[in-house]
N, C-alpha and C positions, 0 to 999 in steps of 0.2 A: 418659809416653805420647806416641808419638808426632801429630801434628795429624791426618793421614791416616788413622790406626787406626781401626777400623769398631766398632759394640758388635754385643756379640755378639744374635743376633736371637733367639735361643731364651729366653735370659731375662732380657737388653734390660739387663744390671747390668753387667756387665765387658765389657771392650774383648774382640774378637775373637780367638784367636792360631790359629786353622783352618776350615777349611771346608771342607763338606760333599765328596765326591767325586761326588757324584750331582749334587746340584744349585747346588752353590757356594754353598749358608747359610753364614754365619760364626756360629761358636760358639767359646765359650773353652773347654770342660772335657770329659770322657768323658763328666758326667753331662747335658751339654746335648747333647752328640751322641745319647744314646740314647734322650732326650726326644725330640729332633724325628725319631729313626727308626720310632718309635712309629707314624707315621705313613707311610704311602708318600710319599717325595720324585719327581719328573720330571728328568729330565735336560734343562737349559736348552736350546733355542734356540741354534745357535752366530750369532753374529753378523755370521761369514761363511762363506758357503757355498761350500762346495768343491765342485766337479762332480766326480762320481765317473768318468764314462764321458765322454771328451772327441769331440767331434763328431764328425770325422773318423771315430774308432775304431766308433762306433756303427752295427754293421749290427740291421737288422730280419731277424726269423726267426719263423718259424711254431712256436706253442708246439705243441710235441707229445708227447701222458704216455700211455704203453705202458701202464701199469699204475694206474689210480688213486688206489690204496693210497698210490702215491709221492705224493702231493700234498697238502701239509701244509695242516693244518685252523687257524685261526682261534687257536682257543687255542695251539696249538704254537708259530705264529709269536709272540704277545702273549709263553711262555714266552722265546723264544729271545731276544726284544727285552730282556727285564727280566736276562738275565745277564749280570752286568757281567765278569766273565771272557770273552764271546762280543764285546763290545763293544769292551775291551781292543783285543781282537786285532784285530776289524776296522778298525782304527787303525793298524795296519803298514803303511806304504807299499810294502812288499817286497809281502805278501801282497795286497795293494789291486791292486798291477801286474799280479800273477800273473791272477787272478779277471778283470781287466781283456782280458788275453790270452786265457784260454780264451772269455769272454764274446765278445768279438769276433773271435774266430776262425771260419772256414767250415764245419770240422771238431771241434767242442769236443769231442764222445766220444774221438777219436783222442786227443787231448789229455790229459784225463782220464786213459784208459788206460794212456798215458805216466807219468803222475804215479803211481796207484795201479795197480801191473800185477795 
């Protein structure tokens, strides 16, 4: 074993050989990952913060919802947070660019339009 190797924290007897994808727990086995899933895990803190919308690119714009319907409620959003497939993706620097463009853009409907006609 190496000097550096963690134990694992779920049932503190063997050295670590994974870790959690949610929250970085180190566990050795399937049967300790499905121990600590048992539980809801958080997704850590990164310890460095990336800015998503760089200064410059940053305009203010008047929020405005035609239709109320469109305006995701509370839980919707908590849903959309907790999918880690939705998370994944938001991790694309391609699609972080793209989001970034239409966000700062003057015209993002036209935009939009363009993407999905």
């Amino acid at each position: 074993m190496a000097a550096s190797a963690l134990q694992c924290q779920v049932c503190c007897q063997e050295p670590s050989k994974y870790k959690c994808p949610s929250c970085y727990l180190p566990y050795c086995s399937l049967a300790c990952f499905k121990r600590h899933k048992e539980i809801p895990c958080a997704e850590p803190t990164p310890s460095v913060v990336k800015p998503m919308i760089d200064q410059e690119e940053s305009k203010e714009r008047p929020l405005r919802v035609d239709d109320p319907s469109e305006v995701a409620l509370q839980e919707q959003l908590k849903s959309v947070a907790a999918c880690s497939e939705l998370r994944n993706a938001v991790k694309n620097e391609d699609l972080q660019r793209r989001i970034r463009k239409i966000d700062s853009s003057e015209d993002a409907e036209t935009i939009l339009s363009a993407i999905n006609p």
